[in-house]
C-alpha positions as a LaTeX table, in Angstrom:
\begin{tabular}{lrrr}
\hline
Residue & $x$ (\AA) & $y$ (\AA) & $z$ (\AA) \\
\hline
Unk1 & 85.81 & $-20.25$ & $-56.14$ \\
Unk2 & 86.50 & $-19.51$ & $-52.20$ \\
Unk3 & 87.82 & $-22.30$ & $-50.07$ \\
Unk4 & 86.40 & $-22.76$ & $-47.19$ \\
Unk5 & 88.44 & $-24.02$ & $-43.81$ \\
Unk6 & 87.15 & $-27.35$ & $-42.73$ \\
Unk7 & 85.42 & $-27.94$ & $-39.31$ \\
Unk8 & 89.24 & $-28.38$ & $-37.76$ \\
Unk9 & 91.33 & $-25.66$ & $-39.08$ \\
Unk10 & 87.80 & $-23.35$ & $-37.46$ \\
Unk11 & 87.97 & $-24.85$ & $-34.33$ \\
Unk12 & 92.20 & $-24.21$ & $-34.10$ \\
Unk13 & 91.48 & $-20.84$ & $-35.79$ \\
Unk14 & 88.65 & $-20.18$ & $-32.89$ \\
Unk15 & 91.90 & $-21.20$ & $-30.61$ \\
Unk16 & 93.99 & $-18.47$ & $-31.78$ \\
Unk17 & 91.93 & $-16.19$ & $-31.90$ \\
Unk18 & 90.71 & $-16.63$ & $-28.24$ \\
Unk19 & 93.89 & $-15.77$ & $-27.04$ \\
Unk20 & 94.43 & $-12.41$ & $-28.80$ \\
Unk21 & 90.10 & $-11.76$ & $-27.85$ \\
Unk22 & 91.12 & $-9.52$ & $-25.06$ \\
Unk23 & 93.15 & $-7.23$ & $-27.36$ \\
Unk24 & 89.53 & $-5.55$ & $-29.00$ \\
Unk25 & 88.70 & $-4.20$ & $-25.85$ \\
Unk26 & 92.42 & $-2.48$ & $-25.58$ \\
Unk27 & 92.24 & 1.17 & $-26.32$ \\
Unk28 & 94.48 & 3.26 & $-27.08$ \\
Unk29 & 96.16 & 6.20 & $-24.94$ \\
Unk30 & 94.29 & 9.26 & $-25.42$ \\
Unk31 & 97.54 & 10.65 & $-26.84$ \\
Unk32 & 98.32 & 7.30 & $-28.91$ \\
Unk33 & 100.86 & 4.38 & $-28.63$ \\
Unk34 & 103.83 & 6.28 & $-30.26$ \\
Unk35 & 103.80 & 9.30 & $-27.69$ \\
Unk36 & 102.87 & 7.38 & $-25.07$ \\
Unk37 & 105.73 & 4.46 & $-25.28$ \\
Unk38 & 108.10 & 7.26 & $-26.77$ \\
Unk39 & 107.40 & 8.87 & $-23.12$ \\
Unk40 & 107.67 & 5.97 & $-21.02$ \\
Unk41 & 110.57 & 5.28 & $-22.45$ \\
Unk42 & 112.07 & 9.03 & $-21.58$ \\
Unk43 & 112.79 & 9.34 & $-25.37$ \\
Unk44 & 112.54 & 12.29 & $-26.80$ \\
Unk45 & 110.82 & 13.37 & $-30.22$ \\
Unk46 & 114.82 & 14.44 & $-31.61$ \\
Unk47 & 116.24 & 10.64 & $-30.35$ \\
Unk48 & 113.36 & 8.96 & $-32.49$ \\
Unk49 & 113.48 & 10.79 & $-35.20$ \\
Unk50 & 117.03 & 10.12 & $-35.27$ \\
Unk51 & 116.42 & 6.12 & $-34.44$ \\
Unk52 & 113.65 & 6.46 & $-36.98$ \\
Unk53 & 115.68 & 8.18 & $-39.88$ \\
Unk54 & 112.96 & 10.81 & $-40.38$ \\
Unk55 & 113.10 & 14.31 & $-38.92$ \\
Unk56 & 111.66 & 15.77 & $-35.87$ \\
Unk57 & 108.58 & 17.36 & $-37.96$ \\
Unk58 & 107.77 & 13.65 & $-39.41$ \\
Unk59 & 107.63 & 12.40 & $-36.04$ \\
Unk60 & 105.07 & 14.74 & $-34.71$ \\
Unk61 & 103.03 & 14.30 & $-37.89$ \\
Unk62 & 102.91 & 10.17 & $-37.45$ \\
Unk63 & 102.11 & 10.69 & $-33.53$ \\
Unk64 & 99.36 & 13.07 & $-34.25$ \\
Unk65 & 98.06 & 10.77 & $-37.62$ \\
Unk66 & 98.03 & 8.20 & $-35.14$ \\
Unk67 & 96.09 & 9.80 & $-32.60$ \\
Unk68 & 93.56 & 10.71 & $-35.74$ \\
Unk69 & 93.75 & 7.54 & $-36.61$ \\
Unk70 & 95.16 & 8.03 & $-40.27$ \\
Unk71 & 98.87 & 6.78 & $-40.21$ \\
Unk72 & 99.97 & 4.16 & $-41.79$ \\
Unk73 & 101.11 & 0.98 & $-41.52$ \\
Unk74 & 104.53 & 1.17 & $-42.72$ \\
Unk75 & 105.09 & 4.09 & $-40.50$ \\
Unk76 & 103.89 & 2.51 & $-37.48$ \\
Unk77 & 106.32 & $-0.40$ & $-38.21$ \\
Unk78 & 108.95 & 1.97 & $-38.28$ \\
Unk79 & 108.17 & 3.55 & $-35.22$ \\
Unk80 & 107.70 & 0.54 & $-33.66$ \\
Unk81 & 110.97 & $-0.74$ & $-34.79$ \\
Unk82 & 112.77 & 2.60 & $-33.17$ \\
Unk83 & 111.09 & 1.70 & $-29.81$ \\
Unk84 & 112.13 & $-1.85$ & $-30.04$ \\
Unk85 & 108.04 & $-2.86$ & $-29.84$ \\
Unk86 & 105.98 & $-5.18$ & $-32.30$ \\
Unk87 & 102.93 & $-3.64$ & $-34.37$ \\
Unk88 & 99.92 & $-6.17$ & $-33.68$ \\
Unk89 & 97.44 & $-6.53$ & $-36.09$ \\
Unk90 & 94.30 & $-8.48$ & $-36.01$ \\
Unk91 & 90.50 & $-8.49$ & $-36.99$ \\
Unk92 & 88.77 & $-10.08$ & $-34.43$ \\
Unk93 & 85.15 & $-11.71$ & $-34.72$ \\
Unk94 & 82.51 & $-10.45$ & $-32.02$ \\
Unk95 & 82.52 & $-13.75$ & $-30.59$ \\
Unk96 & 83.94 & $-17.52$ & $-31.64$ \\
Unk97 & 83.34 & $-18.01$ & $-35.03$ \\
Unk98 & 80.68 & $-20.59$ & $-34.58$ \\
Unk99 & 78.61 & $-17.30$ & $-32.78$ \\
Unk100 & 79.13 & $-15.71$ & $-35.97$ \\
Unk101 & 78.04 & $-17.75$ & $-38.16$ \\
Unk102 & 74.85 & $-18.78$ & $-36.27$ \\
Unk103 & 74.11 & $-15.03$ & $-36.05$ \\
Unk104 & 74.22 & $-14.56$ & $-39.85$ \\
Unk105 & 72.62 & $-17.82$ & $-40.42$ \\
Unk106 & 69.50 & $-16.91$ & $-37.91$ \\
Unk107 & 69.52 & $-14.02$ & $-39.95$ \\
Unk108 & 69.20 & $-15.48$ & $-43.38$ \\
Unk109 & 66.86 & $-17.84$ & $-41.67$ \\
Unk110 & 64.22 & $-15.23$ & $-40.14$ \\
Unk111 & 64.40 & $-13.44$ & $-43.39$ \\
Unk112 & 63.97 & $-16.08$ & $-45.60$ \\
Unk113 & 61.25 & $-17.88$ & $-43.63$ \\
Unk114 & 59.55 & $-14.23$ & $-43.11$ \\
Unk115 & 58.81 & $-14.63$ & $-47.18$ \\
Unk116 & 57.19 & $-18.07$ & $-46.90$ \\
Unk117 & 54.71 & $-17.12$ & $-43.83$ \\
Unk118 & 54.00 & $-14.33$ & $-45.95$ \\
Unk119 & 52.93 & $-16.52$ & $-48.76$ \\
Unk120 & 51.40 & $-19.22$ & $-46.01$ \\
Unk121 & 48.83 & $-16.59$ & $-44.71$ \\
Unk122 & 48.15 & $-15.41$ & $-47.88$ \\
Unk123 & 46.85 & $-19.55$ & $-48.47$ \\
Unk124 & 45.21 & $-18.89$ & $-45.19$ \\
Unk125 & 48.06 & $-21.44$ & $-43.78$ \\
Unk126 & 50.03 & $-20.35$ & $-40.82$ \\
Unk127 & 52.55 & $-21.89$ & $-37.98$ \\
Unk128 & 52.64 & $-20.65$ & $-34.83$ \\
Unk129 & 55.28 & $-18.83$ & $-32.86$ \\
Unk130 & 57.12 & $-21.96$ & $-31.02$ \\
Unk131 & 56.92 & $-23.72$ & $-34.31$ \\
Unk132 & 58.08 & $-20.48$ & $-36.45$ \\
Unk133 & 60.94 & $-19.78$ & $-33.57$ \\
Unk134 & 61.95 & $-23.41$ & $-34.18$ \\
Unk135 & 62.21 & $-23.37$ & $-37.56$ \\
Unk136 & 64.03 & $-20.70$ & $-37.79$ \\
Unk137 & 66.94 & $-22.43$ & $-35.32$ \\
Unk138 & 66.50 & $-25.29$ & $-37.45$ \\
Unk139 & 67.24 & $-23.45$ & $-40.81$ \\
Unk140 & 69.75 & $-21.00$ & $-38.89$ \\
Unk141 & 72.15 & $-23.77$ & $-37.46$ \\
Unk142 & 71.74 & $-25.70$ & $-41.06$ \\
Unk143 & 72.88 & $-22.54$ & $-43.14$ \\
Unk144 & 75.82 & $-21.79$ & $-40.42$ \\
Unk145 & 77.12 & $-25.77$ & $-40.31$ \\
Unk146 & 76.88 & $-25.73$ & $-44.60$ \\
Unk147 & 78.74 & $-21.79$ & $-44.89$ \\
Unk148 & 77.08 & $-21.51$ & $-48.26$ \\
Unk149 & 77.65 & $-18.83$ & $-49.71$ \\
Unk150 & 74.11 & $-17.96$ & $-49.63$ \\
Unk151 & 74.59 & $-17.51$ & $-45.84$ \\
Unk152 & 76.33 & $-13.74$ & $-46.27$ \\
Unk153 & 73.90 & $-13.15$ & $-49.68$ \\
Unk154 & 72.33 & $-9.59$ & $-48.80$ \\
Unk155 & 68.77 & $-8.46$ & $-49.73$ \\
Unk156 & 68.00 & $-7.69$ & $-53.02$ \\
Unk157 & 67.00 & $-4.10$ & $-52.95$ \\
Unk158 & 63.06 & $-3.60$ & $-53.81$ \\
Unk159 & 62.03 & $-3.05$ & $-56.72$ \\
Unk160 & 59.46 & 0.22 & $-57.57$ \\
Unk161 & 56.20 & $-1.40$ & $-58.03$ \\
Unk162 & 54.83 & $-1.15$ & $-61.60$ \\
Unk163 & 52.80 & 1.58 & $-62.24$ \\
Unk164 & 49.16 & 0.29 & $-61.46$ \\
Unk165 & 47.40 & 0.42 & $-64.32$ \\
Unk166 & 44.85 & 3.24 & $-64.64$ \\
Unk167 & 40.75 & 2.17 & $-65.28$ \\
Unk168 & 39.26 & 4.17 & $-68.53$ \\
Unk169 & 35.71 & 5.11 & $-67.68$ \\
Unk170 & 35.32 & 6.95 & $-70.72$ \\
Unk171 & 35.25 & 6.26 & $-74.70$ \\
Unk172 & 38.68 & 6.15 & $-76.10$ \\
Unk173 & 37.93 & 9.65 & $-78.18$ \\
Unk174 & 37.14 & 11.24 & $-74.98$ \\
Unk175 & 39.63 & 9.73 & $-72.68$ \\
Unk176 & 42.63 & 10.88 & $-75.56$ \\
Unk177 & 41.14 & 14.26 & $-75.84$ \\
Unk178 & 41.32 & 14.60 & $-71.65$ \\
Unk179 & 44.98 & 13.63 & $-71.90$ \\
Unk180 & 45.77 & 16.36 & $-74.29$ \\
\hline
\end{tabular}
């Protein structure tokens, strides 16, 4: 069963989070964090290896696996450490949480609504467009405030339609024999 945070612990989570915000649009130096601090510093590769524990050859490999993206944790945190820096970590949301959620309920909402006016014209019943656009607000802000799990449910992949059945014009004994 997932918890979910109550309506407080989102809004002081929506806090902390606005304060690291800025940090997604930091890139990185072209020639990565590592290099570039190791540079600034005037440190050579030889005085962090040594700092580090590691040799000069290990160094060079985590500054270029950083620059390609592939190093790993623990081995930033060590490099880090050597440089006397902090590794910072953090998924941020595109936008406070509440943005989120609303986004993935309007979602849900268009798509789930989308089936019913199928259905509705079908009946020859139909809503317009102010009336569909406001529904779908309606059921999008509902499904965000409740954080069902139904909210992040994805689309059930189509099924193949069933092979349509095919009309026999002819006898049985002469339909077989044309399928032989």
């Amino acid at each position: 069963m997932t918890k979910r945070l109550s309506v407080i612990q989102l809004r002081q989570l929506d806090e902390r989070l606005e304060k690291v915000r800025e940090l997604s649009s930091l890139e990185a130096p072209p020639d990565g964090w590592i290099r570039t601090l190791r540079q600034a510093f005037g440190m050579t590769t030889e005085q962090l290896a040594t700092r580090m524990k590691v040799t000069r050859q290990a160094v060079l490999q985590l500054e270029a696996a950083e620059r390609n993206k592939t190093a790993t944790w623990t081995s930033l945190k060590k490099a880090a450490e050597a440089l006397d820096c902090e590794v910072v970590f953090a998924v941020i949301p595109r936008g406070s949480l509440g943005q989120v959620l609303l986004r993935q309920g309007r979602k849900q909402a268009e798509r789930h609504l989308q089936r019913i006016s199928h259905s509705m014209k079908l009946d020859a019943h139909s809503v317009g467009p102010a009336e569909q656009e406001r529904q779908v607000e309606e059921l999008a802000s509902h499904l965000a405030s409740e954080r069902s799990r139904g909210l992040w449910a994805q689309e059930p992949e189509p099924s193949k339609p069933a092979p349509r059945p095919v009309a026999i014009t002819a006898a049985p004994d002469e339909w077989w024999s044309r399928c032989q």
